[in-house]
N, C-alpha and C positions, 0 to 999 in steps of 0.2 A: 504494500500500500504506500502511493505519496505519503508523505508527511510534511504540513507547514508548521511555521511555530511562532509562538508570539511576542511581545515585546518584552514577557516574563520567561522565555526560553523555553516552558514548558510546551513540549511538542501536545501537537494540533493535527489528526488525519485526516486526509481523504477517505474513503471508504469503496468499495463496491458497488453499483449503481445498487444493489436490493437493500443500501442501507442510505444513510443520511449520504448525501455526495459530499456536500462540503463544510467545515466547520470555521466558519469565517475569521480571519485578525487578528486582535486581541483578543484579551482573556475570554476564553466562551462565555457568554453570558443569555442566559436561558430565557429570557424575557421579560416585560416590561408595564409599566402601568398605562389605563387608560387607551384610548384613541381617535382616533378622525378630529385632529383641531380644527374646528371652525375659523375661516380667515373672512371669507367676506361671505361664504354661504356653506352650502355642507357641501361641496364640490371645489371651494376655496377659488371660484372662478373672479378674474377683474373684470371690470369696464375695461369693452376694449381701446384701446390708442395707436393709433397710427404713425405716433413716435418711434424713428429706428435709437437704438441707443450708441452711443458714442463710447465702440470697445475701444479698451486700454490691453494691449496683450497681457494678460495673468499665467503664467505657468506655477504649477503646482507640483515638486519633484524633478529631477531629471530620469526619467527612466526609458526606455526604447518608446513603450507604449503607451500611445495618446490616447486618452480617453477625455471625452468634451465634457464640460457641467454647465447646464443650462438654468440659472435660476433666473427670478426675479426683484435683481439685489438693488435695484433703485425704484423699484415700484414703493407708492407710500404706504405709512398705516404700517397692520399687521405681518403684511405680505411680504415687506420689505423687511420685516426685522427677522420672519419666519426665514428669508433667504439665506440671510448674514450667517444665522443660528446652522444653517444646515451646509453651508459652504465650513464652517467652522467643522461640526463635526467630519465633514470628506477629509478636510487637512491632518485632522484627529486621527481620524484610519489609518492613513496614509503613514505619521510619524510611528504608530504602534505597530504598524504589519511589518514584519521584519524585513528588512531589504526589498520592499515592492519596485518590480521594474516598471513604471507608471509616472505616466507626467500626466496632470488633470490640468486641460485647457480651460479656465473657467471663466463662461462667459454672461453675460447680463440679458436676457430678454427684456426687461421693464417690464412684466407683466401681463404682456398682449401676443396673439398670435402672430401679427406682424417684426415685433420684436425677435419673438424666439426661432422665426425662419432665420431672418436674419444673424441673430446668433448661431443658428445652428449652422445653416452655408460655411460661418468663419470657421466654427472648427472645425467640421467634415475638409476645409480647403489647409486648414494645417494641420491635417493627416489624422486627423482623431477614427480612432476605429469602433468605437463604439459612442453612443448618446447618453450622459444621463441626466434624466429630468425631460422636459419640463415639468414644474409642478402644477398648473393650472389647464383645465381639460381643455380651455376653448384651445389653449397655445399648443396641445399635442398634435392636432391633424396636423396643422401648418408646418410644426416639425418635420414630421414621420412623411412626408410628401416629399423632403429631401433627403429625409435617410433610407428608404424605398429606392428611391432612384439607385443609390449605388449597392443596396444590398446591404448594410448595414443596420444592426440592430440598436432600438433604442430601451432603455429602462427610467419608465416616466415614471412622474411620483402621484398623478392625480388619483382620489378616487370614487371617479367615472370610469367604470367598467365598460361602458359603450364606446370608449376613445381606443381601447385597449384593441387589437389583432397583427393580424401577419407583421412580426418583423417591430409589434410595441408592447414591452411589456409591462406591465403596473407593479412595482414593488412598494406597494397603501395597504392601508386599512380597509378592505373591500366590505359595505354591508354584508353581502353574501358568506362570509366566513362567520361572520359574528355569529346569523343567523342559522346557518347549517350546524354552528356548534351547539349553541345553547337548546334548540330541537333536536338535535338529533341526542343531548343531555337527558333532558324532559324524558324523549321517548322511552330513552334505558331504563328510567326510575320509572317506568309505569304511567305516563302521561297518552292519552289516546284523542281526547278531545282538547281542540286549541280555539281559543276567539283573539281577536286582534283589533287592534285600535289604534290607529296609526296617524302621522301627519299628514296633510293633502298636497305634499311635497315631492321633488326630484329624489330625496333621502326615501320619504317614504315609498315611492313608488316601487324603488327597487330593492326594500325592505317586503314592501307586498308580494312579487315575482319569487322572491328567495323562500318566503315562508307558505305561502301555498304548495310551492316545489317539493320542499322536504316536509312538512308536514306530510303530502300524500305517496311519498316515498317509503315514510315509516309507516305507513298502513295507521296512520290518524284519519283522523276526519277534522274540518271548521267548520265551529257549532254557530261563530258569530264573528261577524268583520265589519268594520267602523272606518272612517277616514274624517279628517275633522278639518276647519282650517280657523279661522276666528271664533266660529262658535263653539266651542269645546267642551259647553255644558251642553249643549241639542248632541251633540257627538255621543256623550257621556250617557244621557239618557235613554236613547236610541239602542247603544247597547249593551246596557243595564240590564236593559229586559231579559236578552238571551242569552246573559251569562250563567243562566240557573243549567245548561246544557255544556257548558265548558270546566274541566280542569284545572286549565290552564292560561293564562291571558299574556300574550306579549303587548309591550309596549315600546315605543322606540321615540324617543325625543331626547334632550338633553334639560342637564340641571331645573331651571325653573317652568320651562314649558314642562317639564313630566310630572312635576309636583304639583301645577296646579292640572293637567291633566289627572293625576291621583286624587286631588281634590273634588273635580265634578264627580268622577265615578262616585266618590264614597258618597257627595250628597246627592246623585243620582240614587242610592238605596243600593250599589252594587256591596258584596261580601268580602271581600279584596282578603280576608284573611281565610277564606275557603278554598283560595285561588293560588296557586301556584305564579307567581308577578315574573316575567320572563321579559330580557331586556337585551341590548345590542351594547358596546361599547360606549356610544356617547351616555350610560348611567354612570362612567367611572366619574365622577364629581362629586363636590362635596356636600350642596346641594341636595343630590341624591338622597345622602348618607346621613341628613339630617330630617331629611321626611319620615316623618312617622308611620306614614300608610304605606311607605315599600321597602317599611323592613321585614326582611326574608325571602326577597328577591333575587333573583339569581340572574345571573347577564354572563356573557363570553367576552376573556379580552385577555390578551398577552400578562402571563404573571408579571406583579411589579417589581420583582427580585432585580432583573437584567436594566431597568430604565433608571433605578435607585442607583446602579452599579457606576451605567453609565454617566449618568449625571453628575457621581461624584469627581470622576473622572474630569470631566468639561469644567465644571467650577473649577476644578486646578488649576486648569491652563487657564483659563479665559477669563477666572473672575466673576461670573454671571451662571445663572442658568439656561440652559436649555431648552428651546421650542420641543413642543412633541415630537415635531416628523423632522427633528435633527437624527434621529436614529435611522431613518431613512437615507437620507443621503450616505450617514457609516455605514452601514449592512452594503446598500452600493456601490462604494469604493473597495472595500473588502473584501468583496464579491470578486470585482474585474482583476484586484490583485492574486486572489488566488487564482483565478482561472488563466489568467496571464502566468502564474510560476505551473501550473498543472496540466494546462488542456493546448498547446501549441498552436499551430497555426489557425485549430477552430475553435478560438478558445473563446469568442461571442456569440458563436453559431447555435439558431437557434434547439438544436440537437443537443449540446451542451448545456444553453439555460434553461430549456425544460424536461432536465432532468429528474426521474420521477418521485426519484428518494431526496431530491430538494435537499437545503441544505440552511443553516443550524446560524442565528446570528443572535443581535441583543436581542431583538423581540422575539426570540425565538425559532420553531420552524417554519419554513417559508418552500411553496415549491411554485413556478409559475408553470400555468397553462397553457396548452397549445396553441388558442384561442386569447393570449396574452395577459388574462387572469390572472391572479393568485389564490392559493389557495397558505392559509394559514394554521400552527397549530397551538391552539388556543385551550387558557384553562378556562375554568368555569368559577366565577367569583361572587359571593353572598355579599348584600349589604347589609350590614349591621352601623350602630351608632358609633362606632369607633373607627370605621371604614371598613373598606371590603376586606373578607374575608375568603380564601381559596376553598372552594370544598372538592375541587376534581383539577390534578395539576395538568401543566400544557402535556401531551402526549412527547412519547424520546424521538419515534420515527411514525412516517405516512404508513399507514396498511397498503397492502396490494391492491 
């Protein structure tokens, strides 16, 4: 077996494809708190601007192999700080992985899809052999229409799963994983019947898609399904009614929208403590954790063992803490370096990235899709008043 190793020496393997492929970087670290940071919507998408940005050439390492970073590090607001955050963690990788042969061309979209062609053109034109990023989903077609052209693979950060195919892959937070975990959770412990109650949103949409899917996979049934947008107590009422027929109730919204979502049910007359309260990632908040009516609810989301790890880490060097999807950008710099010292001349190809035993970073396990998805291996986290608690940890490897 390959063997990498890390910036504590302790070796690091590759494996067999029937097991985990790669264990990324530094110190293994198994995974992480919370996810899907909201930047300007749950898709983190800008206004767009027809602004091209004014690159500065940035190199990052000398090593043979160019790999592009496409952020959006002068977009305003949140967007811009999430950039900073995650161009920080890539450099992070980069000093930890032992000897990476990797130069990261890092270049600036602004924020728009006009931008991130344009950044992208510059670094595919100074030889970069693979893309990574862009983080915002309008800005990935625009990309991926010049990394197509040459055959080149890109690893975006959005998560809109519909930007994601041939030759793009998503290494996010996908609803979909959340949702096939925490159901397919439910199902183990004896859950048959599921009602849902969801946002009338792009989040919720493909929150609804994912839990019909597996729900009727596990041989459940939906007793009762809801969609709400302002009015959230007509939503609540509605189906209140025919929760007397459910188990089980997901929910998907974040901090204060779920709380007061919790709120109309209870004063709708729903039993919420009859109910098995099932939820997606955006409940890792604190918000959450102080609501009364969803305590003992269970939601899917990277253990926060690996994000604690990480974090502490970042504040060393940097001073500051950490956006969430900094740990994104690390897992994909660490990625291209191992496959860079590993997989030779196809070492982006899409044969290689979706490889099926996936492979092993701070948030965990991670394998991408054919279809340029990810799939995620996710524990299962109880809220309680103190914060969440694990009751099912993230799995070691994918099943067959």
């Amino acid at each position: 077996m390959a063997e990498l190793r890390d910036s504590s020496m302790k070796p690091l393997r590759t494996t067999r494809r029937t097991a985990v492929g790669l264990i990324l970087g530094a110190p293994m670290l198994a995974a992480c708190s919370g996810v899907q940071q909201t930047l300007t919507s749950q898709f983190g998408q800008q206004p767009p601007d027809a602004a091209q940005p004014q690159q500065q050439a940035q190199a990052v390492g000398n090593g043979r192999v160019k790999v592009g970073l496409v952020l959006p590090l002068s977009a305003p607001g949140n967007a811009g700080v999430a950039a900073t955050s995650m161009k920080n963690a890539a450099e992070m990788a980069l000093a930890e992985f032992n000897n990476p042969d990797i130069q990261l061309l890092v270049k600036d979209d602004t924020g728009n899809p006009q931008g991130a062609q344009f950044a992208t053109q510059q670094a595919l034109d100074e030889g970069a052999e693979i893309i990574l990023g862009p983080l915002f989903a309008q800005s990935v077609p625009a990309a991926a229409s010049l990394t197509r052209q040459r055959n080149i693979s890109m690893i975006a950060f959005s998560t809109d799963s519909s930007v994601a195919g041939r030759g793009v892959y998503l290494l996010s937070f996908l609803p979909e994983s959340d949702v096939n975990r925490i159901i397919g959770y439910a199902a183990s412990a004896g859950k048959r019947s599921y009602a849902a109650l969801l946002p009338d949103n792009a989040y919720g949409s493909v929150v609804e898609a994912a839990f019909k899917q597996v729900v009727s996979s596990k041989g459940g049934r939906v007793a009762a399904f809801e969609k709400y947008g302002a009015d959230r107590a007509g939503a609540a009422r509605t189906i209140a009614q025919a929760l007397t027929g459910a188990d089980a109730l997901l929910l998907a919204d974040d901090g204060d929208a779920l709380a007061g979502v919790a709120d109309a049910l209870t004063a709708a007359g729903a039993d919420l403590r009859r109910l098995q309260l099932l939820g997606t990632g955006l409940w890792d908040n604190p918000r959450v954790f102080a609501t009364p009516a969803l305590q003992g609810g269970l939601y899917a989301a990277p253990d926060p063992a690996g994000f604690r790890n990480f974090s502490g880490r970042y504040r060393t060097r940097y001073g500051q803490d950490p956006v969430r999807t900094a740990t994104l950008a690390y897992d994909a710099v660490a990625l291209v370096a191992a496959l860079a010292r590993t997989q030779g001349n196809k070492r982006f190809s899409g044969e290689v990235l979706t490889n099926p035993s996936g492979f092993a970073g701070i948030d965990g396990l991670f394998r991408f899709r054919p279809d340029g998805s990810n799939e995620r291996g996710l524990a299962v986290m109880k809220v309680a008043a103190g914060g969440a608690q694990a009751v099912a940890g993230s799995p070691k490897s994918f099943g067959a």
